[in-house]
N, C-alpha and C positions, 0 to 999 in steps of 0.2 A: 506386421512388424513395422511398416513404413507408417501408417497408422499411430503407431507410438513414439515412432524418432520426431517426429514434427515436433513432441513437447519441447524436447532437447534444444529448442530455440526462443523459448518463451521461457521469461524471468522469474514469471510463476510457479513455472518447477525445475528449470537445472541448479539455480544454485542450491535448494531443499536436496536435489538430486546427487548433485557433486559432492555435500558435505556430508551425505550417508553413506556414498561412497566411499570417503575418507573414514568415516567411523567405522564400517566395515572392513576397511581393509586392517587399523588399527588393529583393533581389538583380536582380529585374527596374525595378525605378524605376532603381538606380542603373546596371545595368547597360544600358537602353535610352537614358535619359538622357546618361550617355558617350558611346555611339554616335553617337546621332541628333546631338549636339552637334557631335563631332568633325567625322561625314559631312559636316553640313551647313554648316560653319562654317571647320575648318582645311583642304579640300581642294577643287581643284575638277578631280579625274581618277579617272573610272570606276576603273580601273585602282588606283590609291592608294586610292580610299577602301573597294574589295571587299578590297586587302591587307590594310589598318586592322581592318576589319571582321573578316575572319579571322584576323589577330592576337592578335586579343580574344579572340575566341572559344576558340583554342587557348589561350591565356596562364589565364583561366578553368578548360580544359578538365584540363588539365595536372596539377594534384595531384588528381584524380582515379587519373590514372595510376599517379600517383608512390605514392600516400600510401592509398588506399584497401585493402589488406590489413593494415595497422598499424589503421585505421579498425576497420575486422570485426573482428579478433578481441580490439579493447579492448571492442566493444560486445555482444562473448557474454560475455566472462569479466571483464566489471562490471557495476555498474547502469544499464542503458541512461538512465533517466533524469537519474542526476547526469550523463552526458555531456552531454545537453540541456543540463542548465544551464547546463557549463561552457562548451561551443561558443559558446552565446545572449551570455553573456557577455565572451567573446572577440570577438562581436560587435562592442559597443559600441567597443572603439577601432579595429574596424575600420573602422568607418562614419565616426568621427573625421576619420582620414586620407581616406576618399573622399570626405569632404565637404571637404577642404581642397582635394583635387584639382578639384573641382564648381567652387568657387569659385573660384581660381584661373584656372583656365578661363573662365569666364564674365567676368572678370573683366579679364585678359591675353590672352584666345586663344589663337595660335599665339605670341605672343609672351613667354608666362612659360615663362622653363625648367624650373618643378618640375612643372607641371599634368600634362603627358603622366607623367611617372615616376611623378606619385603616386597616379594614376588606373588606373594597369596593376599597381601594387603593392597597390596595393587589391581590382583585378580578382583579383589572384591569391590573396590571403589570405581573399576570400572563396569562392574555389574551394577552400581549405583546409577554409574552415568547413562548405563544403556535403557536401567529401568523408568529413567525421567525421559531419556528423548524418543523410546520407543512405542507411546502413546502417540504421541508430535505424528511421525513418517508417514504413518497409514492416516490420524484423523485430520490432518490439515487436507490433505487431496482434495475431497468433496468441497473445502472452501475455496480453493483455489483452479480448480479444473472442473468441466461442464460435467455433467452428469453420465454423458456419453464416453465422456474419457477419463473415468475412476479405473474402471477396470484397467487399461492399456496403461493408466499412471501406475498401477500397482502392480502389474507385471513386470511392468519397466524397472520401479524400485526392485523387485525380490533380482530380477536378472542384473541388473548394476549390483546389487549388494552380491552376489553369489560371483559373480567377476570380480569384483575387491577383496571376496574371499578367498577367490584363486591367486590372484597377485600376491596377499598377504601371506597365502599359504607356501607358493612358491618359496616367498622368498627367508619365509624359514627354516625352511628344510634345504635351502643352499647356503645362505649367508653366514658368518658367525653370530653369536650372541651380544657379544661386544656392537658389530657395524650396527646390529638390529637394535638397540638402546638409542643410539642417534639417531636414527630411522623414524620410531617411534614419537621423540621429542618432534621433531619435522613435520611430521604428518599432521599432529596437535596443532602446532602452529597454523597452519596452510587450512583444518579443517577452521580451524576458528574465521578466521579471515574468509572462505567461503561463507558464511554459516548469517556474518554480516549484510552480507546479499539476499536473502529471503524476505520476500514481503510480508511485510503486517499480514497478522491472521488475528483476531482482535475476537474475543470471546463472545458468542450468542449470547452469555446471562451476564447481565452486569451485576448485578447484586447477590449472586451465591455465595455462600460461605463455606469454607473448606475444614472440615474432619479432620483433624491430624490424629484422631487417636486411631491408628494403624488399623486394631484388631477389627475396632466396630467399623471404621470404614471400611476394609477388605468384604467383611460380609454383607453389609448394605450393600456395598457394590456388586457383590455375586446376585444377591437376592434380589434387586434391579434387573439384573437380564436374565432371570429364568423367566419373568414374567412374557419374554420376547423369545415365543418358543424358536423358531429358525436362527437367531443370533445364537443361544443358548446352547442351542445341537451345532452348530459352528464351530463354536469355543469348545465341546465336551470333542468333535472330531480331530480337530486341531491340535488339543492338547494329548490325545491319544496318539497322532504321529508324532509329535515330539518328544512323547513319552519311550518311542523307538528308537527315534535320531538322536535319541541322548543316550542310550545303550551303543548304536552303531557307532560312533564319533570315540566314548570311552575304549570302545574293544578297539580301534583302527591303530592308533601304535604301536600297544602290545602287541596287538595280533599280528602287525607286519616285520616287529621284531622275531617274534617267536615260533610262530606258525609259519610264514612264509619266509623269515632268515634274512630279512632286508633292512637296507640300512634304512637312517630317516630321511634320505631323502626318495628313497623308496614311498616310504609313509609320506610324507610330504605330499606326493604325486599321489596315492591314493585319494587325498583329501582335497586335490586337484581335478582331479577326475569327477568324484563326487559332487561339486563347485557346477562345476561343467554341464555338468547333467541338469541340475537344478536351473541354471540359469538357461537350458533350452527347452525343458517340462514349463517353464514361467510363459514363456515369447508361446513354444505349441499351442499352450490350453488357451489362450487369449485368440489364436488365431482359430480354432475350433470354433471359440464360444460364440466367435465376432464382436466382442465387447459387449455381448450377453454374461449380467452375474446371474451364476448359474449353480447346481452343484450334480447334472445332471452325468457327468462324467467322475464326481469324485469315486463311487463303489469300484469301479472296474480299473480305472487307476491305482489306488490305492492294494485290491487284488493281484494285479501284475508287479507292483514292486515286494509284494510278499513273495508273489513265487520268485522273483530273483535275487533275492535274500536267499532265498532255499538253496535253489542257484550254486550263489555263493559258498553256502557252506559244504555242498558236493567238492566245487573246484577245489577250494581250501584242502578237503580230504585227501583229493588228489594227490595234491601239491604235494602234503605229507609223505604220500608215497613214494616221488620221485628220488631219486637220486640228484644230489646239489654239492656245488665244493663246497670247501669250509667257509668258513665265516660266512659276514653277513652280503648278502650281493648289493652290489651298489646300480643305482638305474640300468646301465647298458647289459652288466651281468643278470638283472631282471628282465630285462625285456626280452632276451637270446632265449628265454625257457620256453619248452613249446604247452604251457600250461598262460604265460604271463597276458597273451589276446584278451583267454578267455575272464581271467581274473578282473580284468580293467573293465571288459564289456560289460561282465555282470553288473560290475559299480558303477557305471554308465546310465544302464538302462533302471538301475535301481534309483538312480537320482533324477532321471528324468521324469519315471512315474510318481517320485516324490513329489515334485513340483507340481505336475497336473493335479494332483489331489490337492494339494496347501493354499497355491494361493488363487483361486476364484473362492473359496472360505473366509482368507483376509478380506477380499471385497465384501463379501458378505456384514460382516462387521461392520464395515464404516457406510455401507447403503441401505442396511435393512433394518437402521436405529434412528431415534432422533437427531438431525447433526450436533444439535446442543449437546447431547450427550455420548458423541464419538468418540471422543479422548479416553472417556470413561468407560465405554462400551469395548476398547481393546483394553485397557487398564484390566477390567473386568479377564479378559484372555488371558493378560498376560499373568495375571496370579494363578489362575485354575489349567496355564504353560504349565511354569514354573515350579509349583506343587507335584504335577507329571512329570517334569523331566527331573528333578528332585530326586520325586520316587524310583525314576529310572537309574538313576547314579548308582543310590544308594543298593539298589534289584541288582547293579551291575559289581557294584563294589561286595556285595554278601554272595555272591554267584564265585566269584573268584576265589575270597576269601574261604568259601567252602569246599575249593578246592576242583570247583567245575570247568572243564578245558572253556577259554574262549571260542574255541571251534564251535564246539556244541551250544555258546550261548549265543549262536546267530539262529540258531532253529527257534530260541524265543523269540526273534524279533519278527520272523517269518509268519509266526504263528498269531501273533499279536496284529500282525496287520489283517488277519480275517475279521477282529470288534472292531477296528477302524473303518473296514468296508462296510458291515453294520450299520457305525454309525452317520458314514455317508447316507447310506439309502433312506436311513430314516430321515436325515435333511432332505434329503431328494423327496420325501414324499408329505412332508412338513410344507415345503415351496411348493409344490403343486394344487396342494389343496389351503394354501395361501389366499390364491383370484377367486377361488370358489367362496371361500367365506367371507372374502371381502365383497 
C-alpha cells in the first residue's frame, strides 16, 4: 500500500488521479441519486421499478457499445490528455441538463413531463463521456509510470474510483435531489480544472488514421485482440464479471426496498458497503501479487465471491422470515436486526473478492499489448464490457418482468461466477505457458 501512496505526490499521476476521482464520484451521485429517487418515489411495483433500474443501466451502458472503438483509437493517435480535458469539459453541460432533470423531479415527480427524458438523456451523454475517457485511465499509466508501478497505479485507480463511489453513493441516498443537481454542476467544474493538470501523453503513431465507421471499427478492434490470446481471455473474464455486477447493482434497490423493507438510504449503504469492498480487494491483491501482473489468484477469488452471492441469498430468505415493523426501516432500524451483520458482511466479502479477481486483469490489458495500442486494447474491453453488461440488464430486466422473485435471481449470479473462475484458470494457464513459448 505505501508502495502505491508515493504516486500520490508525483504530477504524473495524482492530477489523472484526482480527476477520475471526480468522474467517479459524479457519475455515481447523479446516477444513484436518479435511481434511488425514481425507485423510491415514481413507483410502487417490484416489477417496474427492477425494469426502471435496468433501463438505466443499459441506457448508460450503451455508448459504451456503440462508441468505444472511435474512443481507442482517438486516444492512441492523439494526446491522450487534451482528450481529458475536452471530455471533462463536455461535462459541464452535461451535468446542466442532469441537474435540470434532478430538479425537476424533485420538484414534479411523476408529474413533470420533461424530468424522466431529461434524466435518461443525461444518463446517456454521460455514458458518452465515460466511454471516451475510459480508454485514457487505464492506457495512459504505462506512459507515465515505470513499469514496476502499472500495477500499484491501477490499484490505486480502481480503490480511489470505488471510494468516490462510496462518497457519491453516500451522498445520494442522504441528500435531497434538488442539493445533488448543484453538487453535480460543482464537481464538473472542479473535475475540469483538475483534468488541466495532467501531462502530455502524446501518441506512439503519428500518422494513424481513425475509423469512424463504428460498426467496422468495433470489429477490427475485437478481431485485433483475439490474435493476443492472454489480453483476449482478460477481456472475455472481465466481461463475465461485469456481466454479474450488472445483475447485482440492477437487483440492489428493488431488492432492498422489497425484500429487506428498507429505505434508500438503506440501499445507499448497501452500495456503500459494496464500494468498500471493492476498493480493499484492489490495495489486497496488489499486496499478494507484489506488483506481480499476474492472474494466478483470479479462479479462487472469483469462486469465493460466487459462494457469498449464495450467502446472500440464504441471508435474504432469512430475512423474509423474520418478523419486522411496518414500513420501510430507515438505517438505525436496520442495523438493530439481528439478521443486518450478516447481510452487510456477505456484501463485504462479495466485493472484496470482486476486486481481487477484476483488477490484476485491467493490468493485464494495458502490459500484455503493444503500448501503441493500449487505448485500443481496453477500447477493445470495453465494447465486449458493455455488450455483457447489456446482456445482463436486459437477463435482469426479462427475470423480473417474468415475474421471478429478485431473491431467487441472486442464485444466477452465484452460479455464473463458477464460468468466470473457468475463465480465469484458462488465463492463468494461457500466462504460464506464455515464457515457455516465448
Amino acid at each position: 500500500m505505501l508502495t502505491s501512496l508515493h504516486l500520490l505526490r508525483k504530477r504524473r499521476f495524482l492530477p489523472l488521479f484526482a480527476t477520475q476521482l471526480l468522474n467517479a464520484f459524479n457519475d455515481n451521485l447523479f446516477k444513484n441519486a436518479m435511481v434511488l429517487f425514481v425507485v423510491y418515489t415514481f413507483y410502487d411495483s417490484q416489477a417496474e421499478e427492477a425494469q426502471f433500474s435496468a433501463i438505466a443501466s443499459g441506457v448508460f451502458i450503451l455508448p459504451f457499445f456503440l462508441l468505444s472503438a472511435l474512443a481507442g483509437q482517438l486516444a492512441d493517435l492523439t494526446d491522450k490528455a487534451a482528450i481529458i480535458r475536452r471530455v471533462k469539459a463536455a461535462e459541464i453541460g452535461i451535468m446542466l441538463v442532469g441537474a435540470a432533470g434532478l430538479y425537476l423531479a424533485w420538484q414534479s415527480g411523476r408529474d413533470s413531463p420533461l424530468a424522466l427524458p431529461l434524466l435518461l438523456t443525461a444518463l446517456f451523454a454521460m455514458g458518452i463521456h465515460s466511454t471516451f475517457f475510459g480508454p485514457i485511465k487505464y492506457a495512459i499509466l504505462p506512459q507515465h509510470l515505470k513499469r514496476e508501478e502499472v500495477l500499484a497505479g491501477t490499484g490505486l485507480v480502481e480503490a480511489g474510483t470505488y471510494i468516490a463511489i462510496l462518497a457519491g453513493t453516500i451522498l445520494a441516498g442522504y441528500i435531497s435531489v434538488k442539493l445533488a443537481a448543484g453538487i453535480v454542476i460543482v464537481a464538473a467544474l472542479v473535475g475540469y480544472v483538475t483534468s488541466l493538470q495532467v501531462p502530455p501523453a502524446p501518441p506512439y503513431e503519428r500518422n494513424g488514421r481513425v475509423d469512424r465507421n463504428v460498426i467496422r471499427s468495433s470489429i477490427t478492434l475485437i478481431r485485433n485482440t483475439m490474435h493476443q490470446r492472454e489480453v483476449f481471455l482478460a477481456i472475455l473474464a472481465i466481461s463475465f464479471f461485469w456481466t454479474i455486477g450488472a445483475v447485482l447493482f440492477i437487483q440492489f434497490p428493488p431488492l432492498a426496498k422489497n425484500v429487506l423493507h428498507a429505505s434508500k438510504e438503506v440501499a445507499s449503504l448497501f452500495l456503500v458497503i459494496f464500494s468498500i469492498g471493492v476498493a480493499i480487494g484492489s490495495v489486497a491483491i496488489n499486496a499478494l501479487l507484489k506488483g506481480e501482473v499476474s492472474a494466478r489468484h483470479a479462479p479462487v477469488s472469483v469462486l469465493f465471491m460466487g459462494a457469498f452471492v449464495a450467502g446472500f441469498y440464504f441471508v435474504c430468505r432469512a430475512w423474509e422470515r423474520q418478523s419486522l415493523p411496518p414500513g420501510l426501516l430507515d438505517v438505525p432500524g436496520f442495523l438493530v436486526q439481528p439478521l443486518a451483520p450478516l447481510v452487510l458482511g456477505t456484501l463485504l466479502l462479495i466485493a472484496v473478492a470482486g476486486g481481487m479477481f477484476v483488477v490484476p486483469l485491467y493490468a493485464f490489458l494495458t502490459t500484455k499489448c503493444d503500448p501503441a495500442q493500449a487505448a485500443r486494447t481496453v477500447a477493445a474491453n470495453n465494447i465486449v464490457n458493455s455488450g455483457a453488461m447489456v446482456g445482463g440488464s436486459l437477463l435482469a430486466g426479462g427475470l423480473s418482468a417474468a415475474g421471478i422473485p429478485l431473491v431467487e435471481q441472486l442464485l444466477l449470479s452465484a452460479a455464473m461466477s463458477v464460468v468466470s473462475a473457468w475463465l480465469g484458470l484458462i488465463l492463468h494457464r494461457a500466462e504460464r505457458a506464455a515464457p515457455a513459448a516465448a
